[in-house]
C-alpha positions in Angstrom: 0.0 0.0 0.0 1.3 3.6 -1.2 2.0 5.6 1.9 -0.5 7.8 -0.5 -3.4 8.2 1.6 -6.3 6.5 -0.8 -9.5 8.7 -2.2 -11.5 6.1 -0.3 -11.3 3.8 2.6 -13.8 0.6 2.1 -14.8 -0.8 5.8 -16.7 -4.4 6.0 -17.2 -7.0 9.1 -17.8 -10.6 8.3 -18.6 -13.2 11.2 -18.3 -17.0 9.4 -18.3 -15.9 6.4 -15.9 -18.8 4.5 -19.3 -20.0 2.4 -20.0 -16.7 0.9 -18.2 -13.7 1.6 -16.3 -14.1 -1.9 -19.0 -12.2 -3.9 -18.6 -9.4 -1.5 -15.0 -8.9 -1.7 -14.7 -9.4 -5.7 -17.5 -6.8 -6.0 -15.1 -4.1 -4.5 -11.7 -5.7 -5.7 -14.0 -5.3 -9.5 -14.8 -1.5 -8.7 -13.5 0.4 -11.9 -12.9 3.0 -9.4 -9.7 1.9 -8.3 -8.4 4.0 -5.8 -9.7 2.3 -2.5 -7.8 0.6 1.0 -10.0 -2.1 1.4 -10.0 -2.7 6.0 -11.9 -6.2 6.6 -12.5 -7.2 10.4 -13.0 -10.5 11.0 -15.3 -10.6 14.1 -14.5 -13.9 15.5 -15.1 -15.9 13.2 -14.5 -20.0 13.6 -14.5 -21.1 9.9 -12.0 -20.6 7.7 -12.9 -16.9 7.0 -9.4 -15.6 8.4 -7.5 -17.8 6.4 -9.3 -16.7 2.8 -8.8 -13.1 3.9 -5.1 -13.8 4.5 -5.1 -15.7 1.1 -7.2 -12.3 -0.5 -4.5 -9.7 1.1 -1.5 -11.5 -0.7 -2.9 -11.4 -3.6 -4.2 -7.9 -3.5 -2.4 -5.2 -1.4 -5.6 -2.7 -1.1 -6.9 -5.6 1.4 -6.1 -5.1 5.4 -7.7 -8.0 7.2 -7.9 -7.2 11.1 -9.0 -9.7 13.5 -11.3 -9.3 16.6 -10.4 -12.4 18.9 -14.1 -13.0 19.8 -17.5 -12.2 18.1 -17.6 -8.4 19.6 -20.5 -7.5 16.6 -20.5 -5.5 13.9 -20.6 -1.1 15.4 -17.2 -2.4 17.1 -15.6 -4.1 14.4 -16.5 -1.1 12.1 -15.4 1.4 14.7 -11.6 -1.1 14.4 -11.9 -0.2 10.5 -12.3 3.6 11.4 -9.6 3.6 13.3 -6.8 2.6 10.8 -8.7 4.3 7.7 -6.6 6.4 6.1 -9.1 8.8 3.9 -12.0 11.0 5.3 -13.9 9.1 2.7 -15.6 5.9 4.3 -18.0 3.3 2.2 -19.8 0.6 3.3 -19.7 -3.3 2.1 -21.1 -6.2 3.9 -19.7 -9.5 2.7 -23.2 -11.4 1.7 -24.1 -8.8 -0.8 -22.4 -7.0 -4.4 -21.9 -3.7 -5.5 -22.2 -2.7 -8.8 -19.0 -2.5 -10.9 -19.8 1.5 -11.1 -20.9 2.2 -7.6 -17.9 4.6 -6.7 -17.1 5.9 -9.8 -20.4 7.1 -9.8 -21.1 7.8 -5.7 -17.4 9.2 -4.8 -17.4 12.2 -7.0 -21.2 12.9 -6.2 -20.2 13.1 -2.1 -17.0 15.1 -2.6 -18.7 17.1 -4.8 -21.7 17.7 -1.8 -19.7 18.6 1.6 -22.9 19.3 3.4 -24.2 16.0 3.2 -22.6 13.3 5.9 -23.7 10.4 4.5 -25.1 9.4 0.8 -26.0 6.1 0.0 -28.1 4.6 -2.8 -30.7 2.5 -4.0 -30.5 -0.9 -4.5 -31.8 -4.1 -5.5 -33.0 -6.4 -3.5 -32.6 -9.5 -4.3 -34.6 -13.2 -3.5 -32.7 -16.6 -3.2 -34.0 -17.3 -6.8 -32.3 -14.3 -8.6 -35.1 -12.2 -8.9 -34.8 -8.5 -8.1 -36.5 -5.2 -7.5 -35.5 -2.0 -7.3 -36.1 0.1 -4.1 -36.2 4.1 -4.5 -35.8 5.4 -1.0 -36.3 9.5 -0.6 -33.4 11.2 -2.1 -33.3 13.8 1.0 -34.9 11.9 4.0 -35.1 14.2 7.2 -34.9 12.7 11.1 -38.9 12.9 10.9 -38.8 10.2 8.3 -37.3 8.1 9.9 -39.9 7.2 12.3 -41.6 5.2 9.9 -39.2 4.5 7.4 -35.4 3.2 7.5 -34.7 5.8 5.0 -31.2 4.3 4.3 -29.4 1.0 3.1 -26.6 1.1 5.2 -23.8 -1.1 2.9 -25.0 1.0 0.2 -23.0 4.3 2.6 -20.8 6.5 1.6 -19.6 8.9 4.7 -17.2 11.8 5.9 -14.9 10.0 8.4 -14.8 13.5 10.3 -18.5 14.3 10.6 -19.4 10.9 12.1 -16.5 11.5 14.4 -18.5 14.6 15.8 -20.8 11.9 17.0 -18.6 8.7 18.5 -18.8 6.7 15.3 -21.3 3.7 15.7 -22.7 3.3 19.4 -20.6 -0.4 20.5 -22.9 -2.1 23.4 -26.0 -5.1 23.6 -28.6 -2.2 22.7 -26.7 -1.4 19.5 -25.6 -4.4 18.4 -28.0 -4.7 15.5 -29.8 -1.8 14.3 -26.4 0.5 15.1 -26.8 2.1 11.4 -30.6 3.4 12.4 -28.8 4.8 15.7 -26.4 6.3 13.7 -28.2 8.3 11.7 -30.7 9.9 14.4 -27.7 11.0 16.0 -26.1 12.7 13.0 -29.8 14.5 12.6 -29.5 15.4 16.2 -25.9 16.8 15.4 -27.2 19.1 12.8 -26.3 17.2 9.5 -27.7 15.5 6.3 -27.7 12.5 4.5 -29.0 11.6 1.2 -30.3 8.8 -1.4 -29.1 8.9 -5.1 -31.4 7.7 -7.6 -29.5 5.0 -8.8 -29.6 1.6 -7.8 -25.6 0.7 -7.3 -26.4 -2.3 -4.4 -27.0 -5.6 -4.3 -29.4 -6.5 -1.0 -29.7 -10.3 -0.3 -33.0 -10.6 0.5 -33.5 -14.0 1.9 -35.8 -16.2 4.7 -32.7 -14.9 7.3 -33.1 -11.2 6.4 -37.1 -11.7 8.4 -35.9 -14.0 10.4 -33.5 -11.1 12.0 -35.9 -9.2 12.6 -38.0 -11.6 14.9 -35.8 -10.9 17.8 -36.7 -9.7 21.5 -32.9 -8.7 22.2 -33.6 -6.4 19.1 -37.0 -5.5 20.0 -34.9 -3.9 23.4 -32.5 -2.2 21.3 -34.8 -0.8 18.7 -36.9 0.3 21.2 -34.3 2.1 23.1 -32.6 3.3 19.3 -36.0 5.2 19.1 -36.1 7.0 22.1 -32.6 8.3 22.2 -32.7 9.5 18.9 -36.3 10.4 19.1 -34.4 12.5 22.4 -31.7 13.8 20.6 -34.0 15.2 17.4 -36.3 16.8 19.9 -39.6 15.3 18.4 -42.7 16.1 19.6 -44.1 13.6 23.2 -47.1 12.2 20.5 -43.8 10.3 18.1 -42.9 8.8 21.3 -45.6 6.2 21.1 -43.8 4.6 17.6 -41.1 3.3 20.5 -43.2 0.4 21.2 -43.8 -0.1 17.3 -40.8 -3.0 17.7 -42.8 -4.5 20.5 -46.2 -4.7 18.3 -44.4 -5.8 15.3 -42.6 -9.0 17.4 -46.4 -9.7 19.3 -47.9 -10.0 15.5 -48.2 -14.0 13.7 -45.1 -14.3 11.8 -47.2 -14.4 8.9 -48.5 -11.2 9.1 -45.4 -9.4 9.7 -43.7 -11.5 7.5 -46.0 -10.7 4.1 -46.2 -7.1 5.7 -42.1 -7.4 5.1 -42.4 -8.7 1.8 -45.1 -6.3 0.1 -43.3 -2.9 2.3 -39.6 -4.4 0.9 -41.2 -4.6 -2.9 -42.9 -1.2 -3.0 
């Protein structure tokens, strides 16, 4: 690696991911954008995924594997990559999904070009076991209000300003953050004052299998979401009436599976 600090620094966690990580990796390594340090934690993984990243990083010197002992989840292992980035440019990969070829050719100069915003992701394409995909349009300029109801972002799809989500800790590392820590992080760039936005084009892959509900059938995340809500609901000063969507976890997780699950579907393919 040139002592050169790169244009961008691409940050990714991958817990046992020996069976499929591959497609993630080669989807960066294929970028035509080719200016990039590529930091991938392993978060304890017990397969062979340390030993395939070691076997990627001699063959390509953008890759830094780093290694978390034990599974420590994914805000911490991303706050490791932070760490020992060398741009202010950050973008997001997880290692179960593709980017396309174009996706920072076409998203780098669009946020360096756009200082005010702290975050831009994309669109994307979710995609079903079978192949088949759709295309998801989120809001191009989502505010914190939006986000009551709505995700607003895909969080591999990020691009980010190393220095503005500095101004805000990085990723909140603890149990009540260990999933859902991109939602967190958001709220509390909105409390801090900044934007984020969507481009049109769809530059993600999203696997979009039975696992991707079944995450979301949790009560350890029905905890954290709940307590996501109210300290960023806190920090964006929202009116006491939003306050009742905290329990919206809690009344999604009480619901048959079968209703949440085809509300999941239909909401995912709008």
């Amino acid at each position: 690696m040139s002592s050169i600090a790169p244009k961008i620094s691409v940050i990714m966690s991958v817990l046992n991911g020996a069976k499929y990580m591959e497609k993630g990796i080669d989807s960066i390594l294929n970028q035509t954008f080719k200016d990039f340090e590529f930091i991938i934690c392993d978060d304890g993984s017990t397969d062979e995924t340390w030993s395939i990243l070691e076997d990627y990083a001699l063959k390509d010197n953008r890759i830094i594997p780093i290694k978390n002992e034990v599974n420590k989840g994914l805000a911490y292992s991303l706050n490791r990559c932070i760490e020992i980035s060398k741009s202010n440019i950050l973008a997001r990969q997880d290692a179960d999904d593709e980017s396309d070829s174009r996706r920072f050719e076409i998203q780098y100069p669009y946020i360096v070009s756009h200082p005010e915003f702290a975050i831009v992701g994309t669109s994307w394409w979710n995609v079903d076991a079978d192949g088949t995909k759709w295309k998801y349009q989120p809001k191009t300029d989502p505010v914190a209000k939006n986000l009551i109801w709505d995700g607003g972002f895909m969080h591999p799809s990020w691009m980010m300003y190393k220095d503005k989500l500095a101004v805000v800790g990085n990723y909140t590392e603890g149990e009540l953050t260990r999933r859902d820590q991109d939602y967190h992080l958001v709220l509390k760039l909105y409390g801090a004052g900044m934007k984020m936005h969507n481009m049109e084009e769809a530059l993600y892959y999203y696997t979009n299998d039975v696992n991707t509900f079944n995450r979301t059938k949790n009560w350890k995340r029905v905890k954290g979401l709940m307590w996501i809500r109210w300290d960023g609901y806190r920090r964006n000063h929202f009116p006491f009436w939003d306050y009742i969507v905290v329990l919206k976890p809690l009344a999604k997780n009480l619901l048959p599976s079968f209703i949440t699950k085809g509300y999941y579907t239909r909401k995912s393919k709008q």
